[in-house]
N, C-alpha and C positions, 0 to 999 in steps of 0.2 A: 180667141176664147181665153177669158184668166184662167191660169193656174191654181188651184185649189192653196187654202193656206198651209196645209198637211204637207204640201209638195214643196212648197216655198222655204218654208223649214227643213224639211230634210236635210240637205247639204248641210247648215249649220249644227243641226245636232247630229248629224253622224261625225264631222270635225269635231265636236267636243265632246263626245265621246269617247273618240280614239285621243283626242288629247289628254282626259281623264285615265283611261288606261293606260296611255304608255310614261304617265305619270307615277300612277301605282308601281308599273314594273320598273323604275329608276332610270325611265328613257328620256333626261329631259332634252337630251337637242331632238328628238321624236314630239315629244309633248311641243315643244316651242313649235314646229314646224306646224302642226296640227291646229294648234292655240292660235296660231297667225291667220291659215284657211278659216277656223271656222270666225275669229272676228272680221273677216273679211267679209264674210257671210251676215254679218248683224250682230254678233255673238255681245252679250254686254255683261257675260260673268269676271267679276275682280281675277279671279285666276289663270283667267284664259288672257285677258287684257294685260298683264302681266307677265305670263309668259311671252305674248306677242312683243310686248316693247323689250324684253332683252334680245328678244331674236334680231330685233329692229339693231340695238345695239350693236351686236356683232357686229351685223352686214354694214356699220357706219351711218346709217339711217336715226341719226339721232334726234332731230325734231318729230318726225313721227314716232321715236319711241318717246319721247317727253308726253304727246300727244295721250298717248296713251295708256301709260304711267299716270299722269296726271287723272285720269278717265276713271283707273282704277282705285286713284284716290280717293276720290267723289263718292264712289259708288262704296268703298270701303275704308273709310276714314283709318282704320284701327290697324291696317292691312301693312305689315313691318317691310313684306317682301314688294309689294305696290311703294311705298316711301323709299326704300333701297334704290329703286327703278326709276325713279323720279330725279332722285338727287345725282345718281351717273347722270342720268342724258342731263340735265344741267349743266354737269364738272366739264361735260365732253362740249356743251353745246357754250362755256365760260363763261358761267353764270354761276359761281363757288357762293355766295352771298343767300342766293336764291337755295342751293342746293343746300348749304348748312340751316336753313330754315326747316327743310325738309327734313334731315338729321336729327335736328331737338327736339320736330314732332315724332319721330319714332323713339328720340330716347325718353320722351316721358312714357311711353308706353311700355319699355322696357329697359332697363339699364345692367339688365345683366347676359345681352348678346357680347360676349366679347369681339366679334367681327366686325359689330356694326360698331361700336365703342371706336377700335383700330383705326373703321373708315371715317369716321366721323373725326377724329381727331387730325387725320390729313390736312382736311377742308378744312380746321378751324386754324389749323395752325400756316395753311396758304395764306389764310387771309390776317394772319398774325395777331389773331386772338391766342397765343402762346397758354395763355393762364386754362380757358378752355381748352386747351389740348390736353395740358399737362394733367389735369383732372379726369379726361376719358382715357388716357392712356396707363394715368395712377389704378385705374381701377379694373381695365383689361388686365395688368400682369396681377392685380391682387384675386381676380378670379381665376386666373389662367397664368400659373406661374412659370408654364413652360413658353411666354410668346416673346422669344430675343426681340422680334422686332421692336412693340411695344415696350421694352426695357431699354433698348436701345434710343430710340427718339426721344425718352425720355432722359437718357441719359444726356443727350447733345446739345437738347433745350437750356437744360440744366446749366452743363458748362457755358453756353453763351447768356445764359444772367448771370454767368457771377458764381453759382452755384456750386462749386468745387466739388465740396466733399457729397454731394443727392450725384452727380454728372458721375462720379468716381463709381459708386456703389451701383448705380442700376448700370453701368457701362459692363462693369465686371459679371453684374449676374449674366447680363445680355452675352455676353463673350464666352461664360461657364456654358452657356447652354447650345449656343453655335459661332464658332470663332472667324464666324465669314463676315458678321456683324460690321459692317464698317464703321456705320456711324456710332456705334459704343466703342470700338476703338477710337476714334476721331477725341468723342468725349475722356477718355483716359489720357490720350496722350496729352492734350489740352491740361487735364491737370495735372497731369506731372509737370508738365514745363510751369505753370502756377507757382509749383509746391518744389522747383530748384530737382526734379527729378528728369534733365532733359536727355542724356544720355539713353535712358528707361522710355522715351519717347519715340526717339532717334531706330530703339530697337524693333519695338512695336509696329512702326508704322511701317518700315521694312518688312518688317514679317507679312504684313498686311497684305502690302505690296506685289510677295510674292506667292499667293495664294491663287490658284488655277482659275482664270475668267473672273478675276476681281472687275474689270472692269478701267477702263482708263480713265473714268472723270476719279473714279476714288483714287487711284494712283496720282493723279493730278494733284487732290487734295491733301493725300497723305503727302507726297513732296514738297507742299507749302508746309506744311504743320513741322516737316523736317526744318525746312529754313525756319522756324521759332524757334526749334530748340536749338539749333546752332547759335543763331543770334543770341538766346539765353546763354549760350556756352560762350559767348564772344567771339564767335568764329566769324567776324562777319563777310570776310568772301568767299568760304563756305557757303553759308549763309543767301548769300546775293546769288549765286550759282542756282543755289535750288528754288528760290524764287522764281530765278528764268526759266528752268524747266515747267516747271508746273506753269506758269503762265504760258511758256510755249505748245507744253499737251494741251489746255485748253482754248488755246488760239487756234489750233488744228483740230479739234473735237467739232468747233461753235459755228467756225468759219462759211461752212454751207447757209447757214441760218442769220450768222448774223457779219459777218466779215465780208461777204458779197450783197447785198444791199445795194440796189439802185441810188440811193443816198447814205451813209454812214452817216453816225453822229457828227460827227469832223465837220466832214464837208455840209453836214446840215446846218450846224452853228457859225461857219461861213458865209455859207450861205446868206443867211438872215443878215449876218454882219452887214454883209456887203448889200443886201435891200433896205433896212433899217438906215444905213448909213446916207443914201441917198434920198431916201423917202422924205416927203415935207415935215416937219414937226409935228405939223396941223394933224397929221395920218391918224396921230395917234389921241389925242386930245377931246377929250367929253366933258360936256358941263353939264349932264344930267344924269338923275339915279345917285342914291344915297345908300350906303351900308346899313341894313338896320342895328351895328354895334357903334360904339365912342370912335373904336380904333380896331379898323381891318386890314392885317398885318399879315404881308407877305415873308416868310421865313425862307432868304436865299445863300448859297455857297455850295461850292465842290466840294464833293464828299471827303469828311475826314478832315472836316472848318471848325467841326463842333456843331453843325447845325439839330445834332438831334439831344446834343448836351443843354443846348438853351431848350430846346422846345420843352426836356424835363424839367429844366430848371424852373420857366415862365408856367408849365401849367400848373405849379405847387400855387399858386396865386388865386384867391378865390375870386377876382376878376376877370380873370383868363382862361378862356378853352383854348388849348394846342392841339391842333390836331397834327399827325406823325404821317405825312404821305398819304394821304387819304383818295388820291385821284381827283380830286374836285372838279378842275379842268380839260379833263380829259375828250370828254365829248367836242372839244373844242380844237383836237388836233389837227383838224383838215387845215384849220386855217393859219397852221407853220408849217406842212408838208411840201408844199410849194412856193412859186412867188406869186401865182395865180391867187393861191390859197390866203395870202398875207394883202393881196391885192382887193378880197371882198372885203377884208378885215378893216382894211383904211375905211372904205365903203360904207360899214355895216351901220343901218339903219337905227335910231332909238328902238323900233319895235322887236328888233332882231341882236340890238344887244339885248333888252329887256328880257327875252327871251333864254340867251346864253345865261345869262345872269339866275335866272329863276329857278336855271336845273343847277346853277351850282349851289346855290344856298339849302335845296332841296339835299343833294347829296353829301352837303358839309354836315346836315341835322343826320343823315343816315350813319355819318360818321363821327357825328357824338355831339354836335353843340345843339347846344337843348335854346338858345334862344335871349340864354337870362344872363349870360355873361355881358361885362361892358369891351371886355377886348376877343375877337377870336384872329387865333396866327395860327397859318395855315403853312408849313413847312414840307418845299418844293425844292429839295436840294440836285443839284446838277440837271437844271429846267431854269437857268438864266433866260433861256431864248423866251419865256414866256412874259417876260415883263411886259412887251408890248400889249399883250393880252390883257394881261391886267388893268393897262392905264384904258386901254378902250373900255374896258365893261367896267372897272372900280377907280373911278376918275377920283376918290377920296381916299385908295389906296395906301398903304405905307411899307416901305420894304428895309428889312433887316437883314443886311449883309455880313455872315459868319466869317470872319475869317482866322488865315492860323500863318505859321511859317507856310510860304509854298515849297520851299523844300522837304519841309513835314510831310505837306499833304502828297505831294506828289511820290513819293516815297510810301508814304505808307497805302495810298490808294493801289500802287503797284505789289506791294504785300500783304494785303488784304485779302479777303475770300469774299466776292457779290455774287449773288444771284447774276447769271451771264443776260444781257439784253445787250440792245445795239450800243446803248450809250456802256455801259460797263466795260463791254469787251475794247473798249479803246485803250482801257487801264490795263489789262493783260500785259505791257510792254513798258519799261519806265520810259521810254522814247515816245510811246503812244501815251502815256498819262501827261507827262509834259506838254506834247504838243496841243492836248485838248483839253486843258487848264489855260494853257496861252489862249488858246481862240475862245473861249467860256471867257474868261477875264475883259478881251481884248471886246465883244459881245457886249458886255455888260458896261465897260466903258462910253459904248456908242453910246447905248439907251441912257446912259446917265448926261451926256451932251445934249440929248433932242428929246426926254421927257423927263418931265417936272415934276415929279411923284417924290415925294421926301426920303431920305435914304440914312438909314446908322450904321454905321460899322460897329462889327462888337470883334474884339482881338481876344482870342482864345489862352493868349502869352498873360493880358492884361487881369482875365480874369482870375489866372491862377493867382496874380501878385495881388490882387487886390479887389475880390471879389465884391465887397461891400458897395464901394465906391461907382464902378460898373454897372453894377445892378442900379443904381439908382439913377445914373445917365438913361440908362434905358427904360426905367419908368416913367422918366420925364417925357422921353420922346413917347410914347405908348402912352400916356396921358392917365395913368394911373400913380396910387400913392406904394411906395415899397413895403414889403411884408416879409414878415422874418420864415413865412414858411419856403422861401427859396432855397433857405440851407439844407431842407430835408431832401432835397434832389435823388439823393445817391440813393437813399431808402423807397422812393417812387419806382427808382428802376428798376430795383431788385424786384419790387412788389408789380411789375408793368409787363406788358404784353412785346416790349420792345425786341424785334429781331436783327436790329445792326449789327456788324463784326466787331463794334467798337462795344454792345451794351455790357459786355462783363465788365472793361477799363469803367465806364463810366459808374457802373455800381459802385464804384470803391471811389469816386470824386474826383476832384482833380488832381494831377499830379505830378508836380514840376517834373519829376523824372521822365515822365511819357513825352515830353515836349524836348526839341532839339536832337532826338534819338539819327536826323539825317547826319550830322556829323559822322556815326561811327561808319556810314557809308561813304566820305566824301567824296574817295574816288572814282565810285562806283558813279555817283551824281556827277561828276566835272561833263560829261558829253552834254547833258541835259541844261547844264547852265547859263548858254547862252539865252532859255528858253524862259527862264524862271527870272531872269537876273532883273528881268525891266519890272517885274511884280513885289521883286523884296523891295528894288529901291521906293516905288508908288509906295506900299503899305509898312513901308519903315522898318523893314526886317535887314537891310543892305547890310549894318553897324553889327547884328546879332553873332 
């Protein structure tokens, strides 16, 4: 016999009801527990479907709370705390692109939650929309004058464009208000060493240091920011010292995550070496499928080559979209993870390049090329191993090769501050930056043996001496005519979304002095030099 529909309901509205009260009474892990029964029940009110997907959250259940986040969106478009809901189980589920969607639909609805302003500015600034951050964050502390944090990331953005004296003053209020602030410290000590105050750095970041559960990745960072100011002070094996440490705390922080890896970057770029190296020529070789731009330009080199100083320089060119890391090829990983993986690659069908090819062009428009440019350079620095890739799906390809001193680079990629990933954390160690410059180099040598894809070097020495000149080799190869807005570079960066270690140097152009700075470390470099030495003599740096 059916159940009457009186009785069928029950269970759900006595759940939403006790979820509605213990909401009133400020019970919410009550309410969420109650809001989860009675959607289980059928339940399809926006605030019950909402409370349900944070509870989903907690317990790690993050597709089903998107599920139904998303559910509550539908059913209440306008619903701030449903859009909040939505965009976590995204962030969690790594889909920030998706979830910052979510974010700008609740901020035209409201622009004066400071909370969501805060979160929101996370995500935009993950995905190095910087300029959008700096704007939801300008206006979190203009509402809310007491939130260090939001003064604080404001502050550190700042200092990495360039931005001295904005990084100085919201660092300072962020630090008046709670002196646990790291990153508004970070931003102060940065511009003191700027502004010849490194000593006053030195102090700071000690102080930091010793502040109760600061935390060891910030100790890590404040001990690099020491080795600047030393190196400002001229102390350079001072200097070198605290480099080591800080790269050694974070080689010990990362290590579980990314220093034990079934394949390391190393041995991945080996790897390939030693497949590439044997593989037919033929492996890699298509004669079908055309770019729909003039000239589609691969932007390659180890970090710290200048590859993000041309891609500003080239996109001032009203011929040229640059895009800066954008992932393009990424979906395409499986097929360098192994030799399995490199082995369907040789394989891969016209239907099934066609196919790789269609989501990259899809996802280079998501990241900014509208279609109507004659050149787009797509800059992939320290992702040598992908040329092979390239020549199979862009058999019309061109690739631009950054280079700088390798004693520079290697050097400064070991005093540097990245984002840690597998490939980064090899730089932790000047001994580990060396030796995976050698095999990146040695890699990219192969591919230049066994595939025919045209290739420029641009010397980063060259450019400082004689900018003009350069420029105009390289429009030759790019098959464009040169244009005087390439000088405006410096002022692009300042005004750009650019998150490298390197964008405040690059704000200010080039600068003969930034270049040959390994010298003051020579002896620090001698162990490494066996490693470096077969790369100055190839690119003409042996004499320097």
């Amino acid at each position: 016999m059916e159940m009457p529909v009186e009785e069928q309901l029950a269970p759900m509205a006595r759940h939403a009801q006790a979820a509605h009260a213990a909401l009133r009474a400020g019970d919410i892990r009550r309410a969420a527990e109650f809001a989860e029964q009675a959607v289980s029940a059928g339940a399809q009110d926006p605030q019950l479907l909402t409370l349900a997907a944070y509870r989903n959250l907690d317990a790690g259940k993050d597709e089903p709370a998107l599920h139904l986040a998303e559910r509550a969106c539908q059913l209440a478009p306008g619903n701030l705390d449903a859009l909040n809901a939505a965009a976590s189980a995204l962030l969690k589920i790594g889909q920030p692109e998706q979830a910052a969607s979510y974010f700008e639909r609740a901020l035209a609805i409201t622009s004066d939650d400071v909370d969501l302003l805060v979160n929101a500015a996370g995500v935009f600034e993950e995905l190095r929309r910087t300029q959008r951050a700096c704007e939801l964050l300008e206006r979190a502390f203009h509402l809310d004058s007491r939130r260090a944090d939001a003064a604080a990331r404001l502050a550190f953005i700042s200092t990495n464009h360039g931005d001295m004296e904005k990084g100085r003053a919201f660092g300072l209020s962020a630090l008046k208000l709670d002196a646990t602030q790291a990153f508004a410290a970070f931003a102060v000590a940065l511009a003191d060493i700027e502004q010849g105050h490194c000593k006053e750095a030195i102090a700071r970041m000690r102080a930091l240091m010793s502040v109760p559960r600061i935390g060891r990745i910030v100790c890590a960072l404040a001990e690099n920011i020491i080795g600047d100011a030393l190196d400002g002070l001229g102390s350079y094996d001072e200097a070198f010292a605290a480099y080591t440490r800080a790269g050694e705390m974070l080689r010990s922080l990362y290590a579980p995550r990314a220093g034990t890896e079934v394949e390391t970057a190393l041995a991945r770029s080996r790897r390939i070496a030693a497949y590439v190296s044997h593989a037919p020529s033929a492996s890699w070789i298509s004669d079908k499928g055309k770019s729909p731009v003039r000239s589609h330009v691969f932007l390659l080199g180890f970090p710290r080559s200048g590859t993000t100083l041309l891609t500003r320089m080239l996109d001032a060119h009203p011929d040229i979209t640059a895009l800066d890391e954008p992932r393009t090829l990424s979906h395409c990983s499986d097929f360098l993870a192994s030799d399995a993986g490199l082995d369907k690659l040789a394989a891969l069908s016209d239907e099934e390049r066609l196919s790789c090819s269609e989501v990259y062009w899809r996802r280079a428009a998501e990241a900014g090329w509208t279609g109507d440019a004659n050149v787009l350079i797509d800059k992939i620095p320290l992702h040598s191993e992908v040329v092979c890739l390239i020549a199979k799906l862009f058999p019309d390809a061109k690739i631009v090769l950054a280079l700088r001193d390798p004693r520079d680079v290697v050097f400064s990629c070991f005093r540097r501050r990245f984002a840690i990933t597998s490939q980064t954390y090899e730089l932790l160690t000047l001994r580990g930056a060396a030796a995976y410059y050698d095999a990146t180099m040695q890699l990219f040598g192969i591919y230049r043996s066994k595939i025919a894809l045209p290739v420029h070097e641009v010397r980063l020495e060259d450019m400082a001496t004689d900018f003009a000149a350069h420029m105009r080799e390289l429009c030759r190869f790019l098959d464009i005519d040169p244009n005087a807005s390439f000088a405006g570079y410096a002022e692009r960066v300042r005004n750009s979304d650019m998150v490298t270690p390197n964008a405040a140097q690059i704000s200010k152009g080039i600068r003969s002095e930034s270049l040959e700075h390994w010298r003051r470390y020579r002896a620090q470099l001698e162990p490494v030099m066996p490693l470096l030495a077969p790369w100055t003599d190839r690119f003409g740096y042996s004499l320097i």
